[in-house]
C-alpha positions as CSV (number, residue, x, y, z in Angstrom):
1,X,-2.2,-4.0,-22.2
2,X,-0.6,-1.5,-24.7
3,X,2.4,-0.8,-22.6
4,X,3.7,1.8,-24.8
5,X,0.4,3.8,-25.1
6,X,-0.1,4.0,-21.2
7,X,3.3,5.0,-20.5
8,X,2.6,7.9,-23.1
9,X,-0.3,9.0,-21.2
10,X,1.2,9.3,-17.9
11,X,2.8,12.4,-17.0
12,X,3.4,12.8,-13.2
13,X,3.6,8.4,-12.5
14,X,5.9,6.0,-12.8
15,X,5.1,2.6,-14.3
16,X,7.0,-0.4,-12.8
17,X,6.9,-4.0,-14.4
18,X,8.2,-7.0,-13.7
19,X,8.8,-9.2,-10.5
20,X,8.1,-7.4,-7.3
21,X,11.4,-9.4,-6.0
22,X,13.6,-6.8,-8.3
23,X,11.4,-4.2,-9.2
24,X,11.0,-3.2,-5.5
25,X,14.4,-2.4,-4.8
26,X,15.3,-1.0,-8.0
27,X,12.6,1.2,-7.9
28,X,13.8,2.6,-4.0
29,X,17.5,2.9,-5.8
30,X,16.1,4.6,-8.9
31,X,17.5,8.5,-8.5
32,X,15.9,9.1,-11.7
33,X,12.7,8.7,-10.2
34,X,12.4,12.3,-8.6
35,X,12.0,11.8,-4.4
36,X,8.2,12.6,-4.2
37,X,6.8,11.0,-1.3
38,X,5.0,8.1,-1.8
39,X,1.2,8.7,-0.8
40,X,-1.0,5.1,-2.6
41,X,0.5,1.9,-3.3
42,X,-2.2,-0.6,-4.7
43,X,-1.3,-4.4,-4.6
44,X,-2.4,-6.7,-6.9
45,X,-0.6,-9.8,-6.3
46,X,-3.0,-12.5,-5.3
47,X,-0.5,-14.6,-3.6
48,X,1.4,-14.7,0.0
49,X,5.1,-14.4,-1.1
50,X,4.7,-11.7,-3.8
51,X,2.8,-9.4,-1.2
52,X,5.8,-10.4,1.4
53,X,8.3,-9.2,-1.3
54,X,6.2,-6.0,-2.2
55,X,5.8,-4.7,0.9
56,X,9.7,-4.2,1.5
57,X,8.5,-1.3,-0.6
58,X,8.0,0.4,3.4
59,X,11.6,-0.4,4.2
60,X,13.3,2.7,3.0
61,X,14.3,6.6,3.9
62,X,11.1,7.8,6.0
63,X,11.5,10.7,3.3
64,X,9.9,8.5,0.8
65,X,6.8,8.5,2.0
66,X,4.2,10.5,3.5
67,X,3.4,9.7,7.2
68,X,0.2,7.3,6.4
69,X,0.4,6.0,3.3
70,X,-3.2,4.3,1.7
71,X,-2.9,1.0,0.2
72,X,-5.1,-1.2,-1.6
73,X,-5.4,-5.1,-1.4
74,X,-7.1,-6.6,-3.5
75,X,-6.9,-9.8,-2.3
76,X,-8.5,-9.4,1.0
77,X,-12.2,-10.1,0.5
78,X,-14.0,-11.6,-2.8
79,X,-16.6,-14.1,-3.6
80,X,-18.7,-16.4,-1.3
81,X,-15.9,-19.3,-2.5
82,X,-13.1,-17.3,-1.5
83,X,-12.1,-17.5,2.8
84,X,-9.5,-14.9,3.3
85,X,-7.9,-14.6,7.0
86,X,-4.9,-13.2,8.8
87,X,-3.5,-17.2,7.9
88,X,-3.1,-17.3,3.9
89,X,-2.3,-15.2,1.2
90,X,-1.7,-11.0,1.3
91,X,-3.3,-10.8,5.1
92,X,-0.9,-13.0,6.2
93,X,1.9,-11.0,4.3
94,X,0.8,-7.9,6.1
95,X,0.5,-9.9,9.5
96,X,3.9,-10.7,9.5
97,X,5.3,-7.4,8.1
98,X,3.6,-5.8,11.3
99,X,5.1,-8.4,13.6
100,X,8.7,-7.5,11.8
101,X,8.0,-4.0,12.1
102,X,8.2,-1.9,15.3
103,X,7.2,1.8,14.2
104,X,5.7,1.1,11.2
105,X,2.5,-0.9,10.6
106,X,-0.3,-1.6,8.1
107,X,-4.0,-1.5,9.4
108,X,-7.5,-1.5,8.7
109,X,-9.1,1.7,8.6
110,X,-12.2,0.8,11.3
111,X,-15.5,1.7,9.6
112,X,-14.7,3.0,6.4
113,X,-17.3,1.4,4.6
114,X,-19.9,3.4,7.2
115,X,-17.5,6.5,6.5
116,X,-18.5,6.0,2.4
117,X,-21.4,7.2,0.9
118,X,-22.0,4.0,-1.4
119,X,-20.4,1.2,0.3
120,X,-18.7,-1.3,-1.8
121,X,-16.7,-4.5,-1.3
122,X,-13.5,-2.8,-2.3
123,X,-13.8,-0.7,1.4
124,X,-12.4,-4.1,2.6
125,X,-9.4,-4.0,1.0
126,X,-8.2,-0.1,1.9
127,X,-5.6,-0.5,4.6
128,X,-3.1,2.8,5.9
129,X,0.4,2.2,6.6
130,X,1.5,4.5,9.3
131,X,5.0,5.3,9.9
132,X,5.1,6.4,13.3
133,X,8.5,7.8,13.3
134,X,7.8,10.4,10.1
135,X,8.6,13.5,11.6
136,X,5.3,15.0,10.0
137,X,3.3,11.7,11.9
138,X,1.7,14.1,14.4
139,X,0.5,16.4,12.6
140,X,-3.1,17.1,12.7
141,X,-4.9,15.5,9.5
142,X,-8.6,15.3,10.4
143,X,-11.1,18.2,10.0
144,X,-11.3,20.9,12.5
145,X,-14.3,22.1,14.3
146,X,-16.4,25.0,13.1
């Protein structure tokens, strides 16, 4: 990639690179990165341990994000050679973040790809992570009636 032209292009994101392992923290530190709540994080990681160091990326100030925040795995389902599970490689990452993390968990959205008017193989790799303490976690989001 031509770093230097996509970072002239972007004018409201922040481009990151480098090992998740620093990056993530730094990034969290960063108060030259204006506090915007965090609202999509997309991993592309491919393995176990550099998902389990991303997702510490959840383990700030609730202020940093919004109450659900999407994600994208793209690790989670692929080719008829490929057996992703809950037991290897970014599920397993996400399993065990869940089971470290009382109020604030990564899940499945059920359905989505019936909730999508062309379904695709990338549905299965939308998760949400809710952070059930936000204050702004019960709010309303879905549509209202009428």
């Amino acid at each position: 990639m031509d770093e230097h032209a996509l970072r002239s292009r972007l004018k409201k994101s922040t481009l990151v690179l480098g090992d998740v392992t620093h990056t993530v923290p730094s990034f969290l530190e960063d108060e030259s990165i204006p506090p915007i709540p965090i609202g999509f994080i997309s991993f592309d990681l491919d393995y176990y341990t550099s998902t389990k160091m991303a997702l510490r990326i959840f383990e700030h100030d609730l202020k940093r994000y919004l109450p659900r925040v999407m994600c994208y795995f793209d690790d989670t389902v692929g080719h008829d050679d490929e057996y992703h599970c809950n037991y290897v490689g970014e599920l397993l990452a996400i399993e065990e973040f869940n089971e470290q993390h009382r109020s604030i968990k990564v899940a499945k959205i059920n359905g989505l790809r019936y909730k999508r008017f062309i379904p695709d193989q990338w549905n299965e790799g939308i998760r949400v992570c809710h952070f059930f303490e936000n204050r702004l976690y019960n709010k309303y989001v879905g549509r209202l009636p009428g």
